[in-house]
N, C-alpha and C positions, 0 to 999 in steps of 0.2 A: 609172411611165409609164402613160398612157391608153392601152386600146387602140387607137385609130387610130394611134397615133405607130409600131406595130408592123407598118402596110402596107408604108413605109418602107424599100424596099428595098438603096438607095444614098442614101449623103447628099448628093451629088450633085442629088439631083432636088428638094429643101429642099422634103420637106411639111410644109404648113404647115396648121392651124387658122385659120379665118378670124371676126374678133370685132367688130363695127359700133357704133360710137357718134356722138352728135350732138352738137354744141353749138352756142349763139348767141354771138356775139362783140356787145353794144353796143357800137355805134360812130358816134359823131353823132347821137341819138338812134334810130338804124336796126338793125334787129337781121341781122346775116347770117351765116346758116346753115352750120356746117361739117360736115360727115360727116367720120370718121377711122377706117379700118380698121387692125386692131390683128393683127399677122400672131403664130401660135404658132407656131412651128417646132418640128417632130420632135425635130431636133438642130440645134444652131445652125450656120449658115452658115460656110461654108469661111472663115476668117481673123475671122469672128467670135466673140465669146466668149458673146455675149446669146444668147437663145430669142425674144425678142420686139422687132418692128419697129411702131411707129406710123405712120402719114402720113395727112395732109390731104387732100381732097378738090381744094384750090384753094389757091394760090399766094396769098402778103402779099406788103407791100414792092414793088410793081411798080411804081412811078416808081422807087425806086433801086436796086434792087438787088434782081430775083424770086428768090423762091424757094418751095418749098415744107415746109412745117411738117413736121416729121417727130422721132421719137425712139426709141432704145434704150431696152430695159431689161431685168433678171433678170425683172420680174413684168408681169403688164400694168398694172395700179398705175404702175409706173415708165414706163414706155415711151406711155401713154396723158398722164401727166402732163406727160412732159417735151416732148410733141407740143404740147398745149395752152398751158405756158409757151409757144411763139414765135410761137402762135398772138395770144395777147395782148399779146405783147410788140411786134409789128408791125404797122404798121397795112393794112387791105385796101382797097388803089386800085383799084375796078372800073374799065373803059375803056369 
């Protein structure tokens, strides 16, 4: 364990390490911009079994069905990846 994971006094309070990345999605010749923070947790979250949460900055699929990009995983590797699979995988309908 890192020191900081040992602030941590209740798992309860899910500290977390915070880890910032960027990507460009081309799409229609237009590049748009995603930020994805990549959360480390102490200890994983109550009913959880991962350490690490990804999520988007901004929602895809908004004509049929919003949502936003997000992913688990043991590493951030995994969790960063599996954010950016659905990230490409669906398209972003600005309004």
């Amino acid at each position: 364990m890192e020191d900081w994971q040992y602030a941590q006094a209740d798992r309860a309070e899910e500290l977390a390490q915070l880890h910032y990345f960027t990507m460009n999605k081309n799409q229609n010749g237009k590049n748009v911009p995603f930020v994805i923070t990549v959360k480390e947790f102490a200890v994983s979250p109550q009913g959880q079994h991962l350490r690490f949460f990804a999520e988007a900055d901004k929602p895809v699929n908004q004509s049929t069905a919003a949502f936003v990009p997000s992913g688990w995983g043991d590493s951030i590797l995994k969790a960063l990846a599996d954010c950016m699979r659905l990230i490409r995988q669906f398209p972003f309908e600005a309004s």
